[in-house]
N, C-alpha and C positions, 0 to 999 in steps of 0.2 A: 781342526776343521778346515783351513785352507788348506791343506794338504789335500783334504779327503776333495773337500770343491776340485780342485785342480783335477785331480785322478778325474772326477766325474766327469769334467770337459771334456778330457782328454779321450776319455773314451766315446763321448757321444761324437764327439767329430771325424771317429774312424769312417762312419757312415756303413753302408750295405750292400756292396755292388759285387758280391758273391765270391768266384775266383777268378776272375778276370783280369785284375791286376794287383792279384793277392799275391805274395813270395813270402816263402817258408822257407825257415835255418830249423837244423836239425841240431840242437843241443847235445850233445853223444857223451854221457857220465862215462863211457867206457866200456867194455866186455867185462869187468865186475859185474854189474851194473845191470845189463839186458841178456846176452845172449852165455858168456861162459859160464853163467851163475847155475842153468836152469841146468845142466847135465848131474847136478848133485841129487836132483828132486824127483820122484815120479807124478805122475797125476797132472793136476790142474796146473803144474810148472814147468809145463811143457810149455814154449815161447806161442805156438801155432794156435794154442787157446786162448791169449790173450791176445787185447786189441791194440794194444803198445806196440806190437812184437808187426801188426798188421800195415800199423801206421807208418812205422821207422822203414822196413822194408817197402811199403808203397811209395813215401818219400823218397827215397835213396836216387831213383835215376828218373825223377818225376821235373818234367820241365816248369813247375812250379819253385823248386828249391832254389835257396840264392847261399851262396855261400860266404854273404858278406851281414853282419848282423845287423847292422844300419837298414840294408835294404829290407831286413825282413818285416813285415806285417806282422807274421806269425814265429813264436818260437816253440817246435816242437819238442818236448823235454824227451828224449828216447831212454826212458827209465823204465824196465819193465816191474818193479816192483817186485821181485820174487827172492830175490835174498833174504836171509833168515824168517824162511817158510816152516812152517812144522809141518811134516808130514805131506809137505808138496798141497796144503790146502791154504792157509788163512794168515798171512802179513803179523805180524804177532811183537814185530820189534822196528816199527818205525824209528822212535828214537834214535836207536845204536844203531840205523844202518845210515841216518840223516843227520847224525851229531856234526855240528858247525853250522846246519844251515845253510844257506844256499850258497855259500864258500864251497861246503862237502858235495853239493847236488853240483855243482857246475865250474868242479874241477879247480877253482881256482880262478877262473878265465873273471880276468878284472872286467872286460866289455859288455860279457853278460851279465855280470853284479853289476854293475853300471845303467844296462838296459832294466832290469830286475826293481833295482831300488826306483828308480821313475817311472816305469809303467809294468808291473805284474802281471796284467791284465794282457799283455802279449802272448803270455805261456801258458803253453800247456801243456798236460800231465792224465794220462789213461791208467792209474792204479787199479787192479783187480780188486775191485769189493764184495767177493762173494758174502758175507758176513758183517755185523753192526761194530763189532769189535774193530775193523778195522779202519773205522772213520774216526778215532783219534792217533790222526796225524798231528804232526809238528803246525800250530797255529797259522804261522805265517802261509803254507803251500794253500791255504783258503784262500791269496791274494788270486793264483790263478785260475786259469778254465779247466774243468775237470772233466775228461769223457767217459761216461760211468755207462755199464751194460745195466747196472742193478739199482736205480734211483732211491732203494729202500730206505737206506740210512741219511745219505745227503741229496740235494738237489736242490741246486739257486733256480729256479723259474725264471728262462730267457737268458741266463747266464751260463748252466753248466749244459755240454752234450750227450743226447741220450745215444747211446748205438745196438744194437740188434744185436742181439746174440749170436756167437760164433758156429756155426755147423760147418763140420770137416767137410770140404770138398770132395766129393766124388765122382769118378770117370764120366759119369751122364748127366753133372751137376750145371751143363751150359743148355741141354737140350728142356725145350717145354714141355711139360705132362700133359696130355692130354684132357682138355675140359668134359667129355664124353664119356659116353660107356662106364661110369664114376657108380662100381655097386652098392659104396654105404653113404649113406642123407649126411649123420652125424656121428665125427668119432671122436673122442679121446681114449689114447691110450700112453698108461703114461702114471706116475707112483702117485698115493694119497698124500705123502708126510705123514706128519702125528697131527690130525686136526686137532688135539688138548694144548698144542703148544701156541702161546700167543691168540688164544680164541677173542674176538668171534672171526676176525680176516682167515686164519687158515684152515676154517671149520669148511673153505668154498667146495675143495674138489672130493670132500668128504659130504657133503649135503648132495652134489651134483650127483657121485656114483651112486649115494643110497635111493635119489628118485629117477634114475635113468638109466638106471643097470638092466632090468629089463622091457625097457621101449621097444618098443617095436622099430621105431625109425631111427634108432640110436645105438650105435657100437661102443661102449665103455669100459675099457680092457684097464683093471685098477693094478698094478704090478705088485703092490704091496700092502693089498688088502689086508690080510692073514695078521701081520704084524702091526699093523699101523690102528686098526680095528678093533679087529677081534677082543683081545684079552681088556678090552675098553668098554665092553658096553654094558648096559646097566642091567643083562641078565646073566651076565656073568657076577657072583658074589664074591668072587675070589677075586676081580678086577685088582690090576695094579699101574700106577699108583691110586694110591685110595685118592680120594676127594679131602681129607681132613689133611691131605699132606702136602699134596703138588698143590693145592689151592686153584689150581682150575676148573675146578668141577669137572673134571675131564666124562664121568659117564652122562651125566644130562646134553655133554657136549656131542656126542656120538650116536643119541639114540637113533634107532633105523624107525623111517617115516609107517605106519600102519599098514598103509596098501602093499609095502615090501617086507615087514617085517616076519611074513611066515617063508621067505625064500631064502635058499641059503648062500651061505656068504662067499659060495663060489660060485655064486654067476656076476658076470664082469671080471672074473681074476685073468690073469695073462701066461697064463700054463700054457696057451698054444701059440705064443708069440715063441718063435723060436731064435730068432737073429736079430739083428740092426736092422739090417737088410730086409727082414720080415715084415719090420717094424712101419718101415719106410715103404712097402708096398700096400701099408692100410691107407699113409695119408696120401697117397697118389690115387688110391681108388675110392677117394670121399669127397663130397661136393663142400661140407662144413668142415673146419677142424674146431674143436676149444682150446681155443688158449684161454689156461684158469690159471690165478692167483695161487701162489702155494707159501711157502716161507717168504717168498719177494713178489712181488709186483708183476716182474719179467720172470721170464723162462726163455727156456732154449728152444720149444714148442713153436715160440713166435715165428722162428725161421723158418723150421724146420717143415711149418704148414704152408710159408709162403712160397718156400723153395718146391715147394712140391704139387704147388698148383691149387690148393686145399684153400677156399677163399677162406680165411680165419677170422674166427666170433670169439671176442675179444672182450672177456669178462676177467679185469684187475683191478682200475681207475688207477691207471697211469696218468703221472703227472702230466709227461708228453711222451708221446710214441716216438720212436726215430724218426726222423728227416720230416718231421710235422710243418717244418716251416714250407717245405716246399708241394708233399705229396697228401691230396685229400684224401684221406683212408676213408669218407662214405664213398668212396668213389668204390675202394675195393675187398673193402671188409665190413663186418656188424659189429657194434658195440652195447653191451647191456650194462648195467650197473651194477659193481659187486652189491651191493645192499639189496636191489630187486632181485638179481639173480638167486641169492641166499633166503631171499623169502621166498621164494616161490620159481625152483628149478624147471619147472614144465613151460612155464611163460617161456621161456628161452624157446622150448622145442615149438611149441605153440603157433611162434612168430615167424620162425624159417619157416614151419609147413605152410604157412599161409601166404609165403612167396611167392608171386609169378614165375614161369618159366625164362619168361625174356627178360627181367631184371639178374635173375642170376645169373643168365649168360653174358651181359653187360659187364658185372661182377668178374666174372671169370676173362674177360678178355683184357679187362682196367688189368688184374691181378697178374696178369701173365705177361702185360708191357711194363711193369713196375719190379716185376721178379728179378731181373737183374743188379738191381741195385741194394738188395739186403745180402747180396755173394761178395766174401771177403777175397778179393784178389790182391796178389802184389805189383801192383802197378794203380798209384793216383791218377793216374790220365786215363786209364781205362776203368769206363760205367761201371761202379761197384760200390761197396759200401764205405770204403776208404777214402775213396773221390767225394762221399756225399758227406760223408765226416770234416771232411777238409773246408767243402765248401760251407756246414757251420761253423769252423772255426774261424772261416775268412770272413763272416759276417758278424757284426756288431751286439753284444746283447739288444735285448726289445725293450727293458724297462729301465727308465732311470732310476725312480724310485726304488727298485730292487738294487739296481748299481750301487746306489749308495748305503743299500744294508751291507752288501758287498763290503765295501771297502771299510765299514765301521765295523765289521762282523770278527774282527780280531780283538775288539775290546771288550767282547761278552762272553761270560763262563761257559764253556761246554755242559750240555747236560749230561747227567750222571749215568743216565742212561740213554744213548743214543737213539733207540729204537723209537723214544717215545717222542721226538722232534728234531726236526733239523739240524744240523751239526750248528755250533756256532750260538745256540740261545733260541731255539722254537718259540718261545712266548715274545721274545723281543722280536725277531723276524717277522713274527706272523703281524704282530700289531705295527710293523714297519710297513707293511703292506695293503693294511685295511683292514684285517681278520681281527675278531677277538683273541682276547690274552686266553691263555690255556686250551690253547688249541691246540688237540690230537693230531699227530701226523698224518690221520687219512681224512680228518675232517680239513686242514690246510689243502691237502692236496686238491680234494674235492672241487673247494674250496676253488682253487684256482684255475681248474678247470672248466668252472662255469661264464 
């Protein structure tokens, strides 16, 4: 417990004075490690999709970096995490790629085991977590700050960073879309999943299309209706998998709402989206986008609306948004509650129609001066999402109390199954925090949100 006291001091007296007189060392495991690893793998291990790959390179000639480890504030771990990938998707052998522990993470370098062992809470570490699977890491890397796109499996509240989804750059990706002449109210376009998997959270964008496929004021391009659907609902008798098997109830999970159920399952499908490019001409010509909850929380949607001018209605109950410490998103976006949203999908449309004109265009000009800052550039010193990553990392967590689950959170069992609470012992966190014992990972969340 003196240990842990001490840590705790230590951290509350960094205090919060942003980037100012914040300096960052760039920890570098080597080109194993970040950049010559990723030429093995297709897909998601390409370096330009993770946010490691964004950091290290915005660091690099960032007049924030010190090259002395004493001076630094912050140590960024430039570990991209994508060694022994299967399939160019999901981390699968933390272990054997981190056997020795932070000897193996940082080279040897006795300064940084030195800085490491007395304050962990310097470092930090952007692991890809598309997947639950991959939150059992090696116990001890929980000492540090974690900057996760996908809060689903882990997230210390006021401790770890959230960052916004990565969208590839393109040629007119500096230029603003125009707020006007905007032909559709409300779009989503964009895949269902398997609403049966994990029900009732990823039943959202599966309840959303069966009551807003044909609105009137609503664009709902499902990409993957056919599969995700179809062979699912309860007037098919040949449905597979049965309900006696997957234990989901998967057809009660799917049924189509009454007012839609005589329409068929190919309005809303995306047979006439024909490109990326295509794609990206719906959210530049819509006044709303949804961002919906799907297997996670985040999506890649959230960018991709903001980037594009699309004020985005924001139905997940994220823990915390990106950059929340600094940017009021009532300023520039709606947010609804996956639980009301899921009861009752037309409330959502309901509510945008019942806007003012001149509050939306308020909406859309907040949206359009904040736009620059979810664009992943290589350069920390210039307004992007790299810079605004940095500056939470150069600030302090917000809760002591949480700090101190923190630093006690390596002597509690992992649960067995990740998905169903925070990494590290969900019933002990939560009750570290004030919540009841057996508390649900989205009732925690909630939870902390209020």
């Amino acid at each position: 417990m003196r240990v842990q006291a001490a840590l705790l001091v230590a951290v509350a007296a960094r205090g919060g004075a942003g980037t100012q007189n914040c300096t960052v060392y760039i920890a570098d495991p080597g080109t194993e490690f970040n950049s010559a690893s990723t030429s093995e793998f297709p897909g998601s291990a390409t370096p330009e999709k993770h946010v490691a790959h964004w950091m290290h390179t915005g660091l690099l000639s960032s007049a924030l970096r010190t090259s002395r480890i004493q001076e630094a504030r912050v140590i960024f771990v430039a570990h991209y995490f994508l060694k022994h990938q299967e399939k160019g998707w999901t981390l699968h052998d933390w272990k054997r790629q981190l056997k020795g522990g932070p000897a193996r993470l940082f080279n040897g370098n006795t300064e940084l085991l030195r800085r490491w062992r007395d304050r962990p809470f310097d470092f930090a570490i952007a692991p890809m977590l598309p997947s639950c699977a991959e939150v059992r890491a090696p116990v001890w890397l929980d000492m540090a700050r974690w900057v996760v796109i996908n809060p689903w499996c882990i997230y210390r509240h006021g401790y770890d960073i959230v960052a916004p989804p990565i969208v590839s750059p393109s040629p007119a990706s500096d230029a603003s879309p125009r707020a006007n002449a905007r032909r559709h109210f409300i779009t989503y376009v964009g895949k269902l999943r398997k609403p049966y998997l994990q029900p009732p959270m990823t039943k959202l964008r599966f309840l959303m299309w069966s009551h807003l496929r044909a609105h009137p004021n609503v664009t709902f391009l499902a990409e993957d209706v056919q599969k995700a659907a179809a062979p699912y609902l309860p007037s098919d008798g040949s449905a597979q998998p049965r309900c006696a098997v997957c234990k989901f109830s998967c057809k009660q999970c799917i049924a189509l709402p009454p007012a839609t159920a005589h329409l068929p399952l190919s309005v809303g499908s995306m047979e006439e989206v024909q490109s990326r490019a295509h794609y990206q001409t719906y959210l530049k010509n819509s006044t709303f986008c949804l961002v919906l909850r799907g297997d996670h929380e985040n999506s890649r949607r959230f960018s991709e609306a903001i980037l594009a001018g699309c004020v985005p209605v924001l139905i997940a109950d994220m823990p915390a948004w990106p950059f929340a410490r600094r940017l009021d998103y009532k300023k520039f976006s709606y947010e609804f509650s996956w639980a009301g949203a899921s009861r009752d999908p037309l409330l959502v449309v309901n509510e945008l129609l019942r806007l003012p004109a001149g509050e939306i265009a308020v909406k859309q000009r907040e949206l359009a001066r904040v736009r620059p800052l979810f664009q992943y550039r290589a350069d920390a010193d210039r307004p992007g999402a790299v810079q605004q990553l940095v500056q939470d990392l150069c600030a302090s967590p917000t809760k002591t109390t949480e700090l101190m689950s923190v630093v006690a959170r390596g002597t509690h069992k992992r649960p067995s199954k990740p998905s169903r609470g925070l990494a590290g012992g969900a019933d002990g966190h939560a009750k570290r925090l004030g919540y009841p014992g057996r508390t649900s990972l989205y009732e925690l969340r909630v939870s902390t949100r209020r």
